[in-house]
Structures are given as C-alpha cells and as structure tokens.
PLY file of the C-alpha trace (Angstrom):
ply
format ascii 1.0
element vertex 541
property float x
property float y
property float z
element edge 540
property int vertex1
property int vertex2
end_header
6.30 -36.43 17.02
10.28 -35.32 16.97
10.12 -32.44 18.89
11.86 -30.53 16.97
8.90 -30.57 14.33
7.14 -28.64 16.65
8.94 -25.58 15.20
9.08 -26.46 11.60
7.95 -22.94 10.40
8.22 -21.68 6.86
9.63 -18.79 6.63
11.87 -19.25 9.51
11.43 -16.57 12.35
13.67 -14.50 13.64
13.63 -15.82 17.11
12.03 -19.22 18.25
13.12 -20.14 22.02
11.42 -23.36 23.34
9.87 -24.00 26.28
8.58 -27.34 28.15
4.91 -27.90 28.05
1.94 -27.66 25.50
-1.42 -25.75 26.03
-4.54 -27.22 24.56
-7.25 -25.21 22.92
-10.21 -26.86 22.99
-14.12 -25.77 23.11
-14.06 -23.93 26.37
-10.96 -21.93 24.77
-11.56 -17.72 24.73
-10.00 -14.74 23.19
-8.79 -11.90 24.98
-9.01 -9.02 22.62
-7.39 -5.87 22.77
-8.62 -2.56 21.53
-8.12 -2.67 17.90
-7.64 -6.10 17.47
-11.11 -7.37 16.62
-10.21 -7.86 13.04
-7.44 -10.26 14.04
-9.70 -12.32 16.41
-12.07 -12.62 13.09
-9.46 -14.04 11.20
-8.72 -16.52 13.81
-11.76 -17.75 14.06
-12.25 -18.10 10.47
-9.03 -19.75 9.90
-8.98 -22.25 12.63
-13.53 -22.93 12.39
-13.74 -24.98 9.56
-11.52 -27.80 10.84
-11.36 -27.59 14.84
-14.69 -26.06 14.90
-13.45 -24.40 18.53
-16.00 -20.94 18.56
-12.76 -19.29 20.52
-15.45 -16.59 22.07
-14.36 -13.04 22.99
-14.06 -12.93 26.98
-12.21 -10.62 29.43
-10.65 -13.78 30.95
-9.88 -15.73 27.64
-6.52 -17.66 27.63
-5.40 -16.45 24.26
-4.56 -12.50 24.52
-4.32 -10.65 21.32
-2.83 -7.24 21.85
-1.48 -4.18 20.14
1.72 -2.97 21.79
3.72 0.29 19.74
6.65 -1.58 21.31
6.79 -4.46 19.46
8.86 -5.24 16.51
8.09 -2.85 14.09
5.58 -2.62 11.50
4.73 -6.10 10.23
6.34 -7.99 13.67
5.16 -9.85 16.10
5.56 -11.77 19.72
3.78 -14.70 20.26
4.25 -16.79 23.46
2.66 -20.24 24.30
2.89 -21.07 28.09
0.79 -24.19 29.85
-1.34 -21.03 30.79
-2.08 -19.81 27.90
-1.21 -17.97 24.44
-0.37 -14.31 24.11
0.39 -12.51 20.64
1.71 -8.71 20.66
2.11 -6.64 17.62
2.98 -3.27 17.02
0.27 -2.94 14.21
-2.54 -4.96 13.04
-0.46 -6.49 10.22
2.12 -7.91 12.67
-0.97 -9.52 14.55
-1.58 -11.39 11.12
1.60 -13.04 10.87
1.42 -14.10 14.12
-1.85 -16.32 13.20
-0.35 -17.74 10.54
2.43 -18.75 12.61
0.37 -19.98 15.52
-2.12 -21.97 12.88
1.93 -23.52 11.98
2.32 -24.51 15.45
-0.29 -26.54 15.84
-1.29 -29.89 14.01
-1.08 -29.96 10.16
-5.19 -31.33 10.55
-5.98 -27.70 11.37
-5.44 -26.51 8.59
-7.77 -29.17 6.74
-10.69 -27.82 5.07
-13.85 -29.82 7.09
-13.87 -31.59 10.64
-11.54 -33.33 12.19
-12.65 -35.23 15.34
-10.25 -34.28 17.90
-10.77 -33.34 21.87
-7.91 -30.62 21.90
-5.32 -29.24 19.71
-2.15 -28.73 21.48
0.53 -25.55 20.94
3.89 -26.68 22.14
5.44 -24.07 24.58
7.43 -21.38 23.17
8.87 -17.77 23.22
8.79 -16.39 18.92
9.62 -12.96 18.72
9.64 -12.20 14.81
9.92 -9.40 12.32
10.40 -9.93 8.20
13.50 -8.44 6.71
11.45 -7.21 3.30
8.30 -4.77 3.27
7.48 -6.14 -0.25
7.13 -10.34 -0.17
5.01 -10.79 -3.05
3.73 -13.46 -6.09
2.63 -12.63 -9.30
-0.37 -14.41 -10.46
-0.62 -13.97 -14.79
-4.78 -14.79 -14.93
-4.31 -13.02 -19.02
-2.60 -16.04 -20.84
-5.03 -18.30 -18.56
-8.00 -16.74 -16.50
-8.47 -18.11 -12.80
-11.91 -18.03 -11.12
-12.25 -15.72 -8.61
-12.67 -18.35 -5.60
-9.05 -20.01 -6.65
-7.87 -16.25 -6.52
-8.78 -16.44 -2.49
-7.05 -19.90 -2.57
-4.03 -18.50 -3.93
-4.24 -15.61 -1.32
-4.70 -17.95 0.99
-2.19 -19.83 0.23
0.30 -16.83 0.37
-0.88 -15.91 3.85
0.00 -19.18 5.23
3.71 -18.43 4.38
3.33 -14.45 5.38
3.57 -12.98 1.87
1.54 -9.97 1.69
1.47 -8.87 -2.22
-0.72 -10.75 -4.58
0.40 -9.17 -7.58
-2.20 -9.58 -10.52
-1.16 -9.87 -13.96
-4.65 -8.80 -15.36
-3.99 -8.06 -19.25
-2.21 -9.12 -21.84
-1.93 -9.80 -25.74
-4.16 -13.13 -24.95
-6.75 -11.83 -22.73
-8.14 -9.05 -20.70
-9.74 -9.55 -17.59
-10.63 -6.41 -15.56
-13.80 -4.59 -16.90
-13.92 -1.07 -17.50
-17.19 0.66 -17.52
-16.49 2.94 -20.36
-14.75 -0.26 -22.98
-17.27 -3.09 -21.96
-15.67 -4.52 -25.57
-12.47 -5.13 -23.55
-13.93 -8.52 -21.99
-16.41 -9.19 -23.98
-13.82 -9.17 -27.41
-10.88 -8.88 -24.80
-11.71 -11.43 -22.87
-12.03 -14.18 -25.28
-9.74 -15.55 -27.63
-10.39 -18.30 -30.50
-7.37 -20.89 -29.28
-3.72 -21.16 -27.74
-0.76 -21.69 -30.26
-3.10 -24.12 -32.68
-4.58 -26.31 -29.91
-8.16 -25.04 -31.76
-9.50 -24.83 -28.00
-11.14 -21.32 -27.09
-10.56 -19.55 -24.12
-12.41 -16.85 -22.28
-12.64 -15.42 -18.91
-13.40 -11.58 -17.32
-13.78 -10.66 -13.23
-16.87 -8.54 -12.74
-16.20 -5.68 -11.02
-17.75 -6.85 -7.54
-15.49 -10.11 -7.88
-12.29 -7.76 -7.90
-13.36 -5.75 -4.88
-14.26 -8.33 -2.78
-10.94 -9.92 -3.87
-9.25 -7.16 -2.28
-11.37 -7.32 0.72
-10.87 -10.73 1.65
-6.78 -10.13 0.85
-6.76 -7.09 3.27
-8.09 -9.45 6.14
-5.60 -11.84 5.55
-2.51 -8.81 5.73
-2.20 -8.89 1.61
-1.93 -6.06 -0.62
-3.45 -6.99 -4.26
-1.16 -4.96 -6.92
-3.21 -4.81 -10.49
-1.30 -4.99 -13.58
-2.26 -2.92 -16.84
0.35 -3.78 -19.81
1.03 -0.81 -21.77
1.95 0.48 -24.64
3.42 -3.32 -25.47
1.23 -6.31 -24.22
-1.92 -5.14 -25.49
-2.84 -6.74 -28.47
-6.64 -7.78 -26.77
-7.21 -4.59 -26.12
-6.65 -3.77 -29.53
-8.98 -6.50 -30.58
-11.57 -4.55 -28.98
-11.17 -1.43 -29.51
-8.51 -1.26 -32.87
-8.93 2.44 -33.40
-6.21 2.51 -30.21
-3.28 0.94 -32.55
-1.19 2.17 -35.38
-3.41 1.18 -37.86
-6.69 2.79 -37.96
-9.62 0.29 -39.78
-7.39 -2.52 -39.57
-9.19 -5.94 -37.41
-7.00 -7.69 -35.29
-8.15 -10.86 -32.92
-7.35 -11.18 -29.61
-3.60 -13.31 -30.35
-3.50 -16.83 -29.98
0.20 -17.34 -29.94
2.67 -16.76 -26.98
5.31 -14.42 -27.09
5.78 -10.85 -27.99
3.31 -9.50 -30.38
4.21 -6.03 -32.52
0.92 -4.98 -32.32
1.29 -1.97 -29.83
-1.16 0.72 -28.51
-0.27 4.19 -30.54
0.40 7.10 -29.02
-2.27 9.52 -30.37
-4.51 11.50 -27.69
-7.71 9.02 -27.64
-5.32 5.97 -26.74
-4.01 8.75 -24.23
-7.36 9.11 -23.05
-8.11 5.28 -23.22
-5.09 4.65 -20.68
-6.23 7.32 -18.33
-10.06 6.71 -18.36
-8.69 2.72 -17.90
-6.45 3.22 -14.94
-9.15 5.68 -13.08
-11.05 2.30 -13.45
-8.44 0.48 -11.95
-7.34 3.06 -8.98
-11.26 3.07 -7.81
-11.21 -0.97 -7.54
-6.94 -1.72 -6.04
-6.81 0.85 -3.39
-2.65 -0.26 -3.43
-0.09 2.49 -3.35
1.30 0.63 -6.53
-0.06 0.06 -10.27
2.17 -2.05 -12.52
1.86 -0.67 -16.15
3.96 -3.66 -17.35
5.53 -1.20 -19.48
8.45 -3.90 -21.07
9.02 -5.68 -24.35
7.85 -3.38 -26.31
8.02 -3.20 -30.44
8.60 0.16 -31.68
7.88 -1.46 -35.45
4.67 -0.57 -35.51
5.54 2.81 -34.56
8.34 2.82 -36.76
5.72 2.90 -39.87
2.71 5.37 -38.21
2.71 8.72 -39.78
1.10 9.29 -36.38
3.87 8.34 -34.39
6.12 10.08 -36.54
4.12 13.04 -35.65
4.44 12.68 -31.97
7.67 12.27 -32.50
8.37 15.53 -33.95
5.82 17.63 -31.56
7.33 16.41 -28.54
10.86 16.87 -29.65
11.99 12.98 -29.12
15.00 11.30 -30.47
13.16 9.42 -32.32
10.50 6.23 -32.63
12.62 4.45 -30.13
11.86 7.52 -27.58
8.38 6.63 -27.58
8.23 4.11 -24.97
9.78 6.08 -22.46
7.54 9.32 -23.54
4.60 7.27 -23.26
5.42 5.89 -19.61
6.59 9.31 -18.26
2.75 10.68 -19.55
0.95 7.87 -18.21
3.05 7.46 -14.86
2.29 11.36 -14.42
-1.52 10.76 -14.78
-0.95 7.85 -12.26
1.08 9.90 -10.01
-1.64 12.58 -9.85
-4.19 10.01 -8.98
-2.32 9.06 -6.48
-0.36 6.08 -7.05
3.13 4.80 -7.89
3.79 3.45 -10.89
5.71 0.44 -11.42
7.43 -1.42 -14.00
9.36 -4.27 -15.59
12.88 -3.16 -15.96
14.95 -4.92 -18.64
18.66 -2.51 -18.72
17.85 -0.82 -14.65
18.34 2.05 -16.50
15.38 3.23 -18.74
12.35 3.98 -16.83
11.52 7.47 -15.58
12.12 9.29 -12.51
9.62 8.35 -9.72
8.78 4.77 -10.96
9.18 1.37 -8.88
11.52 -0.93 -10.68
10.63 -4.43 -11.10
14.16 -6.37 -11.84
13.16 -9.60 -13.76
15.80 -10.41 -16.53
19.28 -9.79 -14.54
19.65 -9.20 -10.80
22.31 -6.60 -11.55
19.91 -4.33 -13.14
17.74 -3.83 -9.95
21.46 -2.24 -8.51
21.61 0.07 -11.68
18.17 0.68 -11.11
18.45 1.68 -7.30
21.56 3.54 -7.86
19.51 6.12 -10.21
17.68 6.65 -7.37
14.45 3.81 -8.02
12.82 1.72 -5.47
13.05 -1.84 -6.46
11.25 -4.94 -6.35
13.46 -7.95 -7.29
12.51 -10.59 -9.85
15.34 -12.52 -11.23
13.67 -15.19 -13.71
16.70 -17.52 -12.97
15.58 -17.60 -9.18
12.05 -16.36 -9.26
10.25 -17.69 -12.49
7.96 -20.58 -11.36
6.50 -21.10 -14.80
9.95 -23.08 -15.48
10.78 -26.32 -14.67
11.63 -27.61 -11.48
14.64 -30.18 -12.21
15.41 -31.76 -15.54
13.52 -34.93 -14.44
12.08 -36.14 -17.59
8.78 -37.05 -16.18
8.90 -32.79 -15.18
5.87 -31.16 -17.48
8.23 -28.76 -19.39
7.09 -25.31 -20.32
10.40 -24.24 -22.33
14.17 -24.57 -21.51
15.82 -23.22 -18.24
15.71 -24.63 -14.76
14.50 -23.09 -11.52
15.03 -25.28 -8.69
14.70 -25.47 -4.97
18.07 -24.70 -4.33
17.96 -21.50 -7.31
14.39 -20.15 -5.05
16.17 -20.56 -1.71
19.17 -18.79 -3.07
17.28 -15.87 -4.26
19.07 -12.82 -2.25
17.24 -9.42 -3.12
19.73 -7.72 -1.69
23.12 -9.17 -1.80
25.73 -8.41 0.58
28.39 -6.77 -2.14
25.97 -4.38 -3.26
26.28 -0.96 -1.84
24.51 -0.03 0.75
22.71 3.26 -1.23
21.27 0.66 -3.95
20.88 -2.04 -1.00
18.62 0.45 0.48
16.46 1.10 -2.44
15.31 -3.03 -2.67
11.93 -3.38 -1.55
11.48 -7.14 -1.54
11.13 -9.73 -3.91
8.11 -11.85 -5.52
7.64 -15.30 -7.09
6.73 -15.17 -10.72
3.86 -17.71 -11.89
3.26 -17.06 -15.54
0.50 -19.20 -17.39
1.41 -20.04 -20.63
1.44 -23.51 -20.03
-0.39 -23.62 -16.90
-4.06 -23.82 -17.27
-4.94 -25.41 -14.01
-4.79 -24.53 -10.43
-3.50 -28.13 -10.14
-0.98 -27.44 -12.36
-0.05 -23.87 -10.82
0.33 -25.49 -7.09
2.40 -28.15 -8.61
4.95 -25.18 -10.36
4.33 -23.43 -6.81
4.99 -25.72 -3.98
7.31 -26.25 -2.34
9.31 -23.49 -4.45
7.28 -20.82 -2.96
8.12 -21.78 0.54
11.84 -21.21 -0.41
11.22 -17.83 -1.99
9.00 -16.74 0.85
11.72 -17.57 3.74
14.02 -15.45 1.09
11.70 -12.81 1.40
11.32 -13.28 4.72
14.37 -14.29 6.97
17.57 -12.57 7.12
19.25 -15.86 8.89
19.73 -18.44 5.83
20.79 -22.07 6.60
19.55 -24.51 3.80
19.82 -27.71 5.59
17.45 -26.40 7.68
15.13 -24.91 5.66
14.87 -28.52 3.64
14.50 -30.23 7.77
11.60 -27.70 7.74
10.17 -28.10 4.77
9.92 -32.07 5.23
7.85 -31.35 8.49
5.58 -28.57 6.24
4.38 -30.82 3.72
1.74 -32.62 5.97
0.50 -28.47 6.40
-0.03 -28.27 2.71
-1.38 -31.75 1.95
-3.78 -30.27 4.62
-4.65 -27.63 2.45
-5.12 -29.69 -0.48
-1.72 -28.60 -2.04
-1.40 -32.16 -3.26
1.38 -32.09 -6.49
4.63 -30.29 -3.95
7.00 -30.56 -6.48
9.76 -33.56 -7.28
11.77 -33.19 -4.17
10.35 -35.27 -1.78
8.35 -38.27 -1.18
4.52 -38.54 -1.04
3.49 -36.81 1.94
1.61 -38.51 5.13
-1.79 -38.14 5.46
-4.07 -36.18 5.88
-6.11 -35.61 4.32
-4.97 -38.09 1.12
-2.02 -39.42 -0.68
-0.60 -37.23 -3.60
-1.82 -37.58 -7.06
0.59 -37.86 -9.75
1.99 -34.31 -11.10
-0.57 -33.22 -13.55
0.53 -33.29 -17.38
0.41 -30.29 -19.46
-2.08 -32.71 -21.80
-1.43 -34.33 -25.91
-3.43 -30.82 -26.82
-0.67 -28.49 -25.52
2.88 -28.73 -26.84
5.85 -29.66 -24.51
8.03 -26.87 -24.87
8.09 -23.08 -26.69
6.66 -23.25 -30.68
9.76 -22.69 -33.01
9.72 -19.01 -34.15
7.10 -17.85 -31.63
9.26 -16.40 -29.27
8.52 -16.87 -25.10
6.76 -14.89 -23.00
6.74 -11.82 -21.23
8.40 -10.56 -19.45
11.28 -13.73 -21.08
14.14 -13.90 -23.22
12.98 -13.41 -26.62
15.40 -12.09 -29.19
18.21 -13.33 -27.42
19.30 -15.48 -24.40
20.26 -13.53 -21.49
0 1
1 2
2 3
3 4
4 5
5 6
6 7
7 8
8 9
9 10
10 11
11 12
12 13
13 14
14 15
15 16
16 17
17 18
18 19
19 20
20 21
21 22
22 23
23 24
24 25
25 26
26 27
27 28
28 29
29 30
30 31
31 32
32 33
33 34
34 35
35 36
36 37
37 38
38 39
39 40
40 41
41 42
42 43
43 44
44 45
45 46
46 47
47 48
48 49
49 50
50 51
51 52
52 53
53 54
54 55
55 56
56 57
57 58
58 59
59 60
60 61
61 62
62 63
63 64
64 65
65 66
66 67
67 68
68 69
69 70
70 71
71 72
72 73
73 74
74 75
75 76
76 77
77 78
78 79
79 80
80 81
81 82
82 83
83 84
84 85
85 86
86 87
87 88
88 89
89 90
90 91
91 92
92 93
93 94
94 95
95 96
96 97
97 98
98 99
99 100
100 101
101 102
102 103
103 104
104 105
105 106
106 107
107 108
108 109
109 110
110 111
111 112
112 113
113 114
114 115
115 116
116 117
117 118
118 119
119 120
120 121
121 122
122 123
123 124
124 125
125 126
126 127
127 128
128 129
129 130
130 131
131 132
132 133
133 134
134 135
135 136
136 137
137 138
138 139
139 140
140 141
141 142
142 143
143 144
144 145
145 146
146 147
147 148
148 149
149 150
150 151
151 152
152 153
153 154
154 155
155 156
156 157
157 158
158 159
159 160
160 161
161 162
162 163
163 164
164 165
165 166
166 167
167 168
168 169
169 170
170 171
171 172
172 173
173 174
174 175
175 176
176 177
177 178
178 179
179 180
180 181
181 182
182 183
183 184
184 185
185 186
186 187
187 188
188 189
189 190
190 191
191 192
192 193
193 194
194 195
195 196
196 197
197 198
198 199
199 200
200 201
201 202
202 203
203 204
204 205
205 206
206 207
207 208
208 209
209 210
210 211
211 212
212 213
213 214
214 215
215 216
216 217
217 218
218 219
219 220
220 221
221 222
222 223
223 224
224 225
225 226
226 227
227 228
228 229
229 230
230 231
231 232
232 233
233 234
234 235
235 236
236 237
237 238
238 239
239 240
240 241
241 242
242 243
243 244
244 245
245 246
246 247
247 248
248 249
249 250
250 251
251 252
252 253
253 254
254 255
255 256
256 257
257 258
258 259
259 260
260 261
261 262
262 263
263 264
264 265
265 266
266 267
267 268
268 269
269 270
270 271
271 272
272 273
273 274
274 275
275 276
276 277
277 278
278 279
279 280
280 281
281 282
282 283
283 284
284 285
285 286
286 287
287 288
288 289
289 290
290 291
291 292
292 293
293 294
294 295
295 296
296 297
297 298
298 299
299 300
300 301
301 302
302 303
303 304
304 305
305 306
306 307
307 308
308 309
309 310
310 311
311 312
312 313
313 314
314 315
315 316
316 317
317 318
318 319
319 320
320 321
321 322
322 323
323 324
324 325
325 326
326 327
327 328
328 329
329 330
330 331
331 332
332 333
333 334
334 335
335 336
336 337
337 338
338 339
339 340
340 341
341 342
342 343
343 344
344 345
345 346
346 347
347 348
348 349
349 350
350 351
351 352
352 353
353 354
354 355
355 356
356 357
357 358
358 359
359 360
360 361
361 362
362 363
363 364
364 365
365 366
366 367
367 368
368 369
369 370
370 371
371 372
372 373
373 374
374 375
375 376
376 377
377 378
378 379
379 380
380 381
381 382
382 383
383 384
384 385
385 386
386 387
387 388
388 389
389 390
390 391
391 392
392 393
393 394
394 395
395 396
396 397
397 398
398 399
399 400
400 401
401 402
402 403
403 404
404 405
405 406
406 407
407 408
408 409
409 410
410 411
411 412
412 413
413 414
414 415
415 416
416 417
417 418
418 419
419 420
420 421
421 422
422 423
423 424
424 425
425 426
426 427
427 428
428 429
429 430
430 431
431 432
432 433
433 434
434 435
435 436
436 437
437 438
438 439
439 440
440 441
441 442
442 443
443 444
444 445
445 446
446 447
447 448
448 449
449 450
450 451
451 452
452 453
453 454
454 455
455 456
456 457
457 458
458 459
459 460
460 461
461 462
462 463
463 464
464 465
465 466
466 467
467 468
468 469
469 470
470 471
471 472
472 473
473 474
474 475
475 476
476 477
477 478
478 479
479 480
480 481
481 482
482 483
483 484
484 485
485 486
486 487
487 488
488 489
489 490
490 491
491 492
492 493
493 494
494 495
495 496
496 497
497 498
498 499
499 500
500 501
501 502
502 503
503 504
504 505
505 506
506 507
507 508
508 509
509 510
510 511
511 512
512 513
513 514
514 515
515 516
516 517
517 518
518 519
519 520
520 521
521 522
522 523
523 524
524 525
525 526
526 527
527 528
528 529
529 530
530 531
531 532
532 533
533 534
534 535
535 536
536 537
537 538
538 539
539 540
C-alpha cells in the first residue's frame, strides 16, 4: 500500500503527523476506558464487530485508552495517537471521542468497514500523532423522505453513512405537499390520507409511507450514539397541501376536497390562518418537540402562495384584526406566532430564507437560493446555516455526462461541493460570525431509491463534509484522498460513487452501473409544473 494512503481521511484533519510503525488489533486487543467514556467504547465495538469480529473487552491494562481530557480541543475535537504500543484517543467531550472512531475505523483497512466477516489475523493502524477539531458546529444533510418515503432502517444507513465522514445533523424533511410522514396522535388522518398519495406527475404509480412513532425515537437514539443531531422539518403555512388532504377544514376553503398532490413543484394550496389551523400547528409541533429532543425545528416556512389568501374573507379578516399591511403580511405574521409557540416550548425555530431579510427576530436562517443572503441574514442579527443550491443541492446532476440520470437543468459538481465556503473570507467578520455550518441538500423528486440517493450522494458528500469540516482547503489533495476512500465506501456498500472515477477495487464487489431514474419517470422537470422546494420556480435565480 503507498504509504501515504495510510492517511487518506475524508474530511481532512487538522493535524496528521506520521510516525514509523503499525500496531495490530487483533482478538487479545482491550479497551481502556475512562470515566465517562463507556458510550464511546460501545460504539467501537459495534462499529468495528460485524467485520473484524475483535470483542475489544474493557480492561484496566487494555492497549487502546479512551479518555476524557477538558484540555483537549474543544467541544467536538479530538487526539488520537497510534504508537507500536498501543492507541490512545483524548477528547474534551464525548462528541469529540466520536469523531475520533470514525477516524480511527479510516485508518485502518477499508474491509473493516464491510458489513460481515472478513478472515483476517490482525488489522493494523499505521503510527501516527492526529490532533483534530472541525471548523463548523453545524455539518449537516438534509434527507426529503415527503416527495419519497425511506424506511426507517435506510434512515440508520444514511446516519451511518454521515458519521463515517463526521457530520452530525441529519436534517429530516418530514412533510410536504406529496406526503406526510410523522404521526401525530391527535390527526391520525395525516398518514393515513397524508401519507398516501394516488401517483407522481402521471406515472399512475401510488405512493405511501408514515414512521410510527417508536421508529422516530429510536431513530434519534441510534443518531445520538453515533454524535448526530436529527433536526425534524414541519412545512408551514406553504408546503402543506397533504395535510390539507387530511384534514381540509385547515385551508382557505372550508368543504372543499383536495388529494394529497401528485405533481412537483409549488402548490397554492396553503394552510389558513384562522385559530383551529393555529391550534393544529401548535398541538402538531408539541408532537414533534416530545419525539426530536434538538434545540432546532425547521418550519420550512418558504415558497409560499399568498393567492389563496388573497381570496379568504378569513384571511382578509386576520388581516384587518392584526393590523398587517396586507395578504402579503401573512406569512411573516404566521411564522412570528408559530416561532413564539416554538420558542416557549423551548426550541429555535428555523427556516428557509429566500431575500436574508424576511424572517423574524430570533429565527435560524437557512440560506438556500443565494449565498449572499445568509450575509444579509447574519447582519440582521440571525444565526445561519448555509445552503447554496448551486454548491449544496445533490438532487442535481453531477456533470453533463449524457449517460447522468437528469432530474432538471443545473449542474452541481465535485469541484461546485468542494468549493462550497460557508463563510467566505470577504464577508465581515459580524455576519462571518453568525454562520453556523453548512448541509448537503438531497431532495427526492426524482430519487426513489436509496441506490439512487447514494449515487446523487457519493462522492459529493465527502467534498461538502471536508467543507464543513476543514479550514485548510487544497483540492488536489482532497481528490488524492478521495481515490484512496472509495475502497471505504465500496466497503459499505456505497456502490454507484458518482462519474468521477473508475470502478473501485474490491471489496466487497465491483460497481453496478448508475441506476436509471426508469421509462415510468420523466427525465427532466414537467413543462408548466414548476420545480421543487425549496428551487427556482417563477424565475431563474
């Protein structure tokens, strides 16, 4: 093996000094655990079990010392050193002991990470001195499971997945006009009407999917263990045309029954703003709050119609109680209401920005159509995640290969996801300040599979996660890196990595084909039907 492939790590750390030498774990191997760092020792063994099967046993003597040490690099870093004696990994806090697995499961053969056996004596860690710490508190992906539900076990997959590369937000796009996935106790019609819908943009195939409540929570559990926060999403007012399907009495037009929507896009079918779809939202995100114990709720909160508003004598009314400009006040009156209710439970709400300038005071701004409006945004004073569809969408293609399954028009390729900056150098340091992180996006409008969603992830995810990640940039390294990663995720079973490389060695199998979007599902966006959210619609950015 070039040596140098030794320390092929995705994201790059902050330090990596190496030494001569390799230490071997093998089935006499223990773990010296610290006080508090059972939980870490757990995840070890769980990680590393299914293909080394090395039992790694607790023992006062053990060669591989996991230890919590205020000292060490801050809140999410972490020291790891590999000597011929042995392994040592210090962390200020349990989450920086995390990181550290994941980058000492990198270090070693790309077989441990396979799913079943491999028949193998030892499994040598080249000698090393990593001392590491990520720039970004927020390093995140946004799953959409409303256009097309996921099953719960590809949700730990996908968490998984982000682990490996030390992201630590699953964001979870959960509703939508297509579908609605998380169950309230108090609207069982939202999945059961919500959750189904009779086709997808004439394809005449129906679609359905909810998460019991005990799926979601041990969803969270399992993402906790691995150092991931899962952040729910909630569209509202827009976005909600399911709900309204279930419940219709919660729309502008009272006796009026809608479907759940079959097209993509933007639909004008919005919630109203009367007191029971008040009340629905509250009741609805108490739901939510008692299943994502996350500091953060995304209420979505963007491309939203005020048509339908525009013609409700209730709106109107509303209008003139509270005193508002007018119908195109609403959006903001409505956010400001719910984000209070929020705030009092107590969470932080957060939302798609589309100007940086027109949320309320005390959201989180989510900065998807323009990077420059996540500076506006901070510069009012808002936290900010950033998620700039030109660097972050992975819905879009990756190159303009012809053979690429196309979605709609626009480009995001490795080179775009590498580039991603969340917080560029020109910006001032006030709004600089403000950023947060940055996320991948991974809408499912066209993306039914997870074969298909690992092929629109990988490898552009790796490149978004060292942006996320790394402070130091160098993209002829990161691609030397990446080459030497792709054995790690064939591993895994990430098997369609995108069209920048060649097939990659084994194990555990040569790479299928990419998967095609199918002859049911059309190769780009319907004329007329708009994109989807949160995307260009009315006009190109």
């Amino acid at each position: 093996m070039n040596p140098r492939a030794d320390f092929a790590l995705v994201p790059r750390p902050a330090s990596v000094t190496p030494a001569p030498g390799r230490f071997t774990l093998d089935a006499t191997t223990a773990l010296r655990c610290g006080p508090g760092t059972g939980a870490a020792a757990a995840l070890l063994r769980e990680l590393l079990a299914p293909a080394t099967g090395l039992p790694l046993p607790p023992s006062p003597d053990g060669r591989v010392s996991l230890l919590l040490d205020p000292d060490e690099g801050g809140a999410e870093g972490y020291a790891l050193t590999v000597t011929p004696e042995g392994v040592e990994l210090r962390a200020a806090r349990p989450e920086g002991l995390l990181h550290g697995i994941q980058t000492l499961r990198q270090l070693l053969p790309p077989e441990a990470l396979a799913a079943g056996p491999y028949r193998r004596t030892g499994w040598d860690l080249p000698c090393v001195r990593i001392r590491d710490r990520p720039r970004f508190a927020w390093r995140g992906a946004m799953l959409d499971v409303a256009r097309h539900f996921q099953p719960a076990a590809y949700l730990r997959r996908f968490v998984d997945l982000l682990a490996l590369h030390r992201l630590n937000v699953l964001h979870l796009h959960l509703t939508d006009d297509q579908g609605w996935r998380m169950p309230v106790a108090a609207y069982p019609l939202l999945t059961e009407i919500g959750g189904r819908r009779r086709e997808s943009e004439g394809d005449g195939i129906p679609h359905e999917g909810a998460y019991s409540r005990a799926e979601l929570v041990d969803l969270v559990a399992y993402a906790a263990r691995r150092g991931i926060t899962v952040v729910p999403e909630i569209e509202m007012p827009g976005h909600t045309r399911a709900a309204l399907a279930a419940y219709p009495g919660l729309g502008t037009r009272p006796g009026t029954r809608l479907e759940t929507w079959t097209r993509w896009g933007i639909c004008e079918d919005v919630l109203g703003v009367h007191d029971g779809a008040l009340d629905f939202c509250r009741t609805v995100l108490e739901e939510v709050t008692g299943v994502f114990p996350a500091p953060y709720v995304h209420l979505g909160g963007d491309e939203c119609p005020r048509t339908a508003w525009e013609a409700s004598p209730a709106a109107r009314a509303r209008v003139a109680a509270e005193r508002l400009a007018g119908p195109q006040a609403l959006r903001g009156w409505f956010l400001r209401t719910v984000g209070a209710h929020l705030t009092a439970l107590g969470r932080r709400p957060l939302c798609w920005t589309e100007t940086g300038g027109e949320l309320p005071p005390g959201f989180t701004a989510m900065a998807w159509l323009d990077p420059a409006h996540g500076r506006t945004a901070a510069l009012r004073g808002h936290d900010v995640v950033m998620a700039p569809f030109r660097s972050t969408y992975l819905d879009l293609p990756q190159s303009a290969d012809p053979a690429e399954p196309r979605a709609r028009d626009g480009i995001v390729d490795l080179r775009a996801a590498y580039d991603n900056d969340p917080a560029p150098a020109h910006w001032e340091p006030e709004a600089a300040a403000r950023v947060l992180g940055t996320q991948a996006q991974l809408w499912t409008e066209y993306a039914a599979t997870p074969e298909r969603l690992e092929y629109l992830a990988f490898p552009r995810l790796c490149a978004l996660a060292e942006s996320a990640w790394s402070a130091h940039r160098d993209r002829p390294d990161f691609l030397r890196r990446l080459a030497a990663h792709r054995p790690r995720l064939a591993a895994l079973g990430v098997r369609a990595q995108g069209p920048y490389a060649p097939p990659a060695p084994a194990p555990p199998a040569p790479a299928p084909a990419p998967p095609s979007s199918g002859p049911s599902r059309p190769a780009g966006p319907t004329a007329g039907a708009g994109t989807s959210g949160p995307y260009p619609v009315r006009a190109a950015p």
